[in-house]
BALOBA-1460 file (C-alpha; in Angstrom, 3 decimals):
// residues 163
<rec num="1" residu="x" x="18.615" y="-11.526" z="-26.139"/>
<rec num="2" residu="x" x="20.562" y="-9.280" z="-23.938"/>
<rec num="3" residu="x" x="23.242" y="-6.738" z="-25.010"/>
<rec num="4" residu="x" x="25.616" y="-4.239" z="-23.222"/>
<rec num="5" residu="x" x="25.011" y="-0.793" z="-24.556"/>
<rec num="6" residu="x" x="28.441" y="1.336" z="-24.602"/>
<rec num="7" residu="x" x="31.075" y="-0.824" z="-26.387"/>
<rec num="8" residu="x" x="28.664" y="-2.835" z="-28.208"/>
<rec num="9" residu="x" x="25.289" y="-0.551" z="-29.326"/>
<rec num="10" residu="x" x="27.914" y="2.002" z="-29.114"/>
<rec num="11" residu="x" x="31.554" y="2.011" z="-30.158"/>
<rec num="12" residu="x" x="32.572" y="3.158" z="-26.545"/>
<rec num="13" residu="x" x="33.159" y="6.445" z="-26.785"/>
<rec num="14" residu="x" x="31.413" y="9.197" z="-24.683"/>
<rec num="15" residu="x" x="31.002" y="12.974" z="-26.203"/>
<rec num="16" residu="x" x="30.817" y="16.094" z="-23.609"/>
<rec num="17" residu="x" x="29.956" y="19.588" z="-24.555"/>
<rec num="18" residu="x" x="31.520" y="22.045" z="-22.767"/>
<rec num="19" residu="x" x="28.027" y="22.602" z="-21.189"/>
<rec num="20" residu="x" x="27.917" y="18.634" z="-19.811"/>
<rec num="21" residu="x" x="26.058" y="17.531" z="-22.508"/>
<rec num="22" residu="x" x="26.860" y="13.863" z="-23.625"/>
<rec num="23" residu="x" x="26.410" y="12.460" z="-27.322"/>
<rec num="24" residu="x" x="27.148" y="8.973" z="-28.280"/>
<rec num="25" residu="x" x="26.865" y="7.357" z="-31.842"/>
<rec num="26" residu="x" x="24.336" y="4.242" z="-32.428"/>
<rec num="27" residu="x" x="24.909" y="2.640" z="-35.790"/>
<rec num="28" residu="x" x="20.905" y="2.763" z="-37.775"/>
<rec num="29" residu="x" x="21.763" y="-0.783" z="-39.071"/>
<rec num="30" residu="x" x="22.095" y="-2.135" z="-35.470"/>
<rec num="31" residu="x" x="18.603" y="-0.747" z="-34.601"/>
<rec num="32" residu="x" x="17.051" y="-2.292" z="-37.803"/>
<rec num="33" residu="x" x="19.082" y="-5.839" z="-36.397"/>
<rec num="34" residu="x" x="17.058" y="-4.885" z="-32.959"/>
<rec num="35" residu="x" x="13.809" y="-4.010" z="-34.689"/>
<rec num="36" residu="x" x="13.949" y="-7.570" z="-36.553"/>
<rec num="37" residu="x" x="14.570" y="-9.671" z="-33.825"/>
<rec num="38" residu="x" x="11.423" y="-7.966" z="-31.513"/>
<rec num="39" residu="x" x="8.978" y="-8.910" z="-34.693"/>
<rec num="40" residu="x" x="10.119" y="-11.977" z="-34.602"/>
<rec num="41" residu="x" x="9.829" y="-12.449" z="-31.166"/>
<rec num="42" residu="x" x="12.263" y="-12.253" z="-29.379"/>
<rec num="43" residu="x" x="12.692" y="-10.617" z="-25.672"/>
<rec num="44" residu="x" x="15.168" y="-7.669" z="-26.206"/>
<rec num="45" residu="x" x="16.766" y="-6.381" z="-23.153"/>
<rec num="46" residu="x" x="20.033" y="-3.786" z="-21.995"/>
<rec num="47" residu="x" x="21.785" y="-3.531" z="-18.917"/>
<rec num="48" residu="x" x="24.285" y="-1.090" z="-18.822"/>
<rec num="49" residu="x" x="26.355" y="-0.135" z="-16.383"/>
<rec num="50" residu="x" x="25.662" y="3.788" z="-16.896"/>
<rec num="51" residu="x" x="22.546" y="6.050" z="-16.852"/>
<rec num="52" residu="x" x="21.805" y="7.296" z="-19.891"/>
<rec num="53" residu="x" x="18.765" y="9.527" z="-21.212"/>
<rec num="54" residu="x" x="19.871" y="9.058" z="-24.706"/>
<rec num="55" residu="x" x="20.188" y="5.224" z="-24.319"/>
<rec num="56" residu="x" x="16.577" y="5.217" z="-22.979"/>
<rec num="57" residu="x" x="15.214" y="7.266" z="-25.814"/>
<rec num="58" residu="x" x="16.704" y="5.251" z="-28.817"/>
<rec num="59" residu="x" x="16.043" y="1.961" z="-26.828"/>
<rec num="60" residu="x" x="11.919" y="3.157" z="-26.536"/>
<rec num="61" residu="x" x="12.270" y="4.006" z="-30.537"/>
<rec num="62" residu="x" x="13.281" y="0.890" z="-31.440"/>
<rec num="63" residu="x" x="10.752" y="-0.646" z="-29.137"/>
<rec num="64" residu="x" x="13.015" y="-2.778" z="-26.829"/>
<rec num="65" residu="x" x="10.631" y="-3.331" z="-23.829"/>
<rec num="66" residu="x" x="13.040" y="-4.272" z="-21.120"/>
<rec num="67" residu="x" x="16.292" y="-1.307" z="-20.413"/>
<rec num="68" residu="x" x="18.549" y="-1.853" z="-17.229"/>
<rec num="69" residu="x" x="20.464" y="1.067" z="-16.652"/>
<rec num="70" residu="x" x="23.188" y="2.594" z="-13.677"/>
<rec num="71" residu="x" x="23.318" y="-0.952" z="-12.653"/>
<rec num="72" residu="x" x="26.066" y="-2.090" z="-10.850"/>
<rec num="73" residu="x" x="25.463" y="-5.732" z="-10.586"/>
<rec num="74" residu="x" x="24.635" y="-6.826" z="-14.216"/>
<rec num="75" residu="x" x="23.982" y="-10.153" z="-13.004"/>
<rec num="76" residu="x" x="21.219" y="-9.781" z="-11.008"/>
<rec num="77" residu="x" x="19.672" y="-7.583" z="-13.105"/>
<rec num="78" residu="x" x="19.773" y="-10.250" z="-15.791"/>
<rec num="79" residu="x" x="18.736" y="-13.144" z="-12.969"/>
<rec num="80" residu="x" x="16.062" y="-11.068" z="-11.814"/>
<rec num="81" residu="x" x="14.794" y="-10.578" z="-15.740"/>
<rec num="82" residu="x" x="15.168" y="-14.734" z="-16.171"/>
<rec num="83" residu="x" x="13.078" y="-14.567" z="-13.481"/>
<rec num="84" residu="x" x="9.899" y="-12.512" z="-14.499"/>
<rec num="85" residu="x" x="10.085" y="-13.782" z="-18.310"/>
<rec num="86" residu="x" x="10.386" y="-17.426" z="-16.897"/>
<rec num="87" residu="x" x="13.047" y="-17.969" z="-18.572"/>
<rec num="88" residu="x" x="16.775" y="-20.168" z="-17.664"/>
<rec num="89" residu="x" x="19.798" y="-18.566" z="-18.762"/>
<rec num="90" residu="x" x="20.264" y="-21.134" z="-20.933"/>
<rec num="91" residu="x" x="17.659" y="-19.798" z="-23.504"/>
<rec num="92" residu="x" x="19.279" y="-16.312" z="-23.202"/>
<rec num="93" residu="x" x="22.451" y="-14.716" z="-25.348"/>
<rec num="94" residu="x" x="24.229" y="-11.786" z="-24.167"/>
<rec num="95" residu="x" x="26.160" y="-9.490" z="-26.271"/>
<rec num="96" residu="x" x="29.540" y="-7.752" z="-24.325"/>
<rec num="97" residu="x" x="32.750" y="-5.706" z="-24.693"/>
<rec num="98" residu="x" x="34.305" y="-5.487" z="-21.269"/>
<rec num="99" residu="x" x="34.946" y="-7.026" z="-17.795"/>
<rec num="100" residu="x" x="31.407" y="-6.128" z="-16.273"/>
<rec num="101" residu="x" x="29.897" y="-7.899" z="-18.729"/>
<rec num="102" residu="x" x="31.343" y="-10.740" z="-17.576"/>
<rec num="103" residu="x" x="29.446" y="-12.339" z="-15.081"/>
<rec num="104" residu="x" x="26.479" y="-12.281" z="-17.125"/>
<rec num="105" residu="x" x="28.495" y="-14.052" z="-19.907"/>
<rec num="106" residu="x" x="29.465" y="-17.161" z="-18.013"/>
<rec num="107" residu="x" x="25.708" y="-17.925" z="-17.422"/>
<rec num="108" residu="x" x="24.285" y="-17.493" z="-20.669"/>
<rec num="109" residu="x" x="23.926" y="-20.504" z="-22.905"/>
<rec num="110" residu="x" x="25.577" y="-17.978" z="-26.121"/>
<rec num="111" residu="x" x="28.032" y="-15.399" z="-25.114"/>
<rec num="112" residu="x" x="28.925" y="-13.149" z="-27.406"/>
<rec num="113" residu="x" x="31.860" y="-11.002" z="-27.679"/>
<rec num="114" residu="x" x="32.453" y="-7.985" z="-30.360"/>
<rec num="115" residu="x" x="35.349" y="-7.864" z="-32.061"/>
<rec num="116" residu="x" x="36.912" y="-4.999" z="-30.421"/>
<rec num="117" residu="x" x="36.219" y="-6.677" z="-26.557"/>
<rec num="118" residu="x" x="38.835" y="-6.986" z="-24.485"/>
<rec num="119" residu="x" x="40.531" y="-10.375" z="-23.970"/>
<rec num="120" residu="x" x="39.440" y="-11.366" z="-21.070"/>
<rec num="121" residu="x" x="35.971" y="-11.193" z="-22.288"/>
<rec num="122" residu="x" x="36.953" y="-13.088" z="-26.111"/>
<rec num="123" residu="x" x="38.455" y="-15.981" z="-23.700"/>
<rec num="124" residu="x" x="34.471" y="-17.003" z="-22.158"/>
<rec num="125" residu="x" x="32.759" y="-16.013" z="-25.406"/>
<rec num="126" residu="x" x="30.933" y="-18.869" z="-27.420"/>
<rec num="127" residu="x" x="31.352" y="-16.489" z="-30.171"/>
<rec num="128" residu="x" x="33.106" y="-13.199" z="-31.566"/>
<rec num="129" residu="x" x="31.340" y="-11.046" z="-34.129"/>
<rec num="130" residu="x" x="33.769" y="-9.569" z="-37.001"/>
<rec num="131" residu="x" x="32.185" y="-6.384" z="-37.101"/>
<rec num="132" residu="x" x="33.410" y="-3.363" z="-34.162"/>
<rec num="133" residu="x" x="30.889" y="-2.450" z="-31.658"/>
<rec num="134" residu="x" x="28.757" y="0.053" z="-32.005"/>
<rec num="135" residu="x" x="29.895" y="-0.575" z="-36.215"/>
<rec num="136" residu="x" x="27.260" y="-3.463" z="-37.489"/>
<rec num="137" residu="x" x="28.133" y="-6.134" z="-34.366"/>
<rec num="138" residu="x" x="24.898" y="-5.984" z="-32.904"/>
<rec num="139" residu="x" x="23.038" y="-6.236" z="-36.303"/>
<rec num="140" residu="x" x="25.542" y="-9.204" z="-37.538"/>
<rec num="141" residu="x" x="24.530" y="-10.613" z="-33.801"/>
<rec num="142" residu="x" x="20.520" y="-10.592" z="-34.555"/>
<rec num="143" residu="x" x="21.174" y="-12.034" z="-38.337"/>
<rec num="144" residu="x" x="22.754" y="-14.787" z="-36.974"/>
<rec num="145" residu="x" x="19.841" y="-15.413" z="-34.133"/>
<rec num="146" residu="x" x="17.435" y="-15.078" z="-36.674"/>
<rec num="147" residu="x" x="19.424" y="-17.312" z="-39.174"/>
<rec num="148" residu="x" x="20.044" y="-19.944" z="-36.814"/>
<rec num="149" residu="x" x="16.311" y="-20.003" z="-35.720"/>
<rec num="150" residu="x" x="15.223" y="-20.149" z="-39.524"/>
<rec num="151" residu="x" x="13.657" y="-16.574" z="-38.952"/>
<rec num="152" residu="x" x="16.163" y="-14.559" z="-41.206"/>
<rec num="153" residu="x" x="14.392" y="-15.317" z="-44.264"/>
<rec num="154" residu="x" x="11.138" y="-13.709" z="-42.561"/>
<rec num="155" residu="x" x="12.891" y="-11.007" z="-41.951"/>
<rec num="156" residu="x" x="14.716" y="-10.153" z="-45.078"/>
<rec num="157" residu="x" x="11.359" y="-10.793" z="-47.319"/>
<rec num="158" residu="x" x="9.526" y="-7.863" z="-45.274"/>
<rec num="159" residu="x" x="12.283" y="-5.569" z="-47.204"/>
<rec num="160" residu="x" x="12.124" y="-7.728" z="-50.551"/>
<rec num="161" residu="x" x="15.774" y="-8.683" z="-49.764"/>
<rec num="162" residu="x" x="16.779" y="-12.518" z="-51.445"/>
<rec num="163" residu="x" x="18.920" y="-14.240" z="-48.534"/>
């Protein structure tokens, strides 16, 4: 399971201080999304296009083992993953918002678009979320992994939650 970070764990915007500082916003109820799929399994992995010392922080909270960022060539970051988990692409999803998160989409065997992506990137998508990024998509992503792998139920019982 593969995701884009700004656009989708993020809603896309970028925050600077007047001292360079940047801030962006992660929505908590993604991470929990994130947090169920690794204890259930799953490989969790993000390639973003930008460096980011707050995306590697929250991504080593929440425990998500494999973080890809500054790259410029998103696919063969993700090929080069495939590669080392032994792995086709397949058995991998990918969660994006924009055009360089595009190659990576036509590979995957689900491609996944938020609902705010641009066009271009709803037109190759296997399937759009109805939530924003960075505003529940990720977590109504990893419900529906875990639902369609008859996992969800797992999940939900850790919190005493009925499905």
């Amino acid at each position: 399971m593969v995701f884009d970070v700004d656009g989708v764990l993020t809603d896309g915007r970028l925050f600077l201080s007047d001292q360079g500082k940047e801030s962006v916003c992660f929505d908590i109820k993604d991470g929990l999304g994130l947090v169920m799929l690794r204890d259930s399994g799953l490989e969790l992995a993000v390639i973003s296009g930008r460096k980011s010392p707050i995306v590697a922080d929250r991504m080593e909270e929440l425990g998500v083992k494999h973080v890809y960022l500054g790259c410029v060539d998103k696919l063969s970051v993700f090929l080069s993953l495939l590669e080392r988990l032994g792995l086709s692409s397949t058995q991998a999803a990918y969660v994006g918002d924009d055009l360089p998160d595009l190659p990576v989409m036509r590979r995957v065997g689900l491609a996944v678009a938020v609902a705010d992506a641009v066009e271009r990137v709803t037109a190759v998508a296997h399937w759009q979320t109805t939530s924003l990024g960075g505003r529940g998509a990720v977590r109504e992503v990893c419900e529906f992994i875990l639902w369609a792998q008859g996992r969800l139920e797992t999940q939900l019982a850790r919190f005493s939650v009925p499905d």
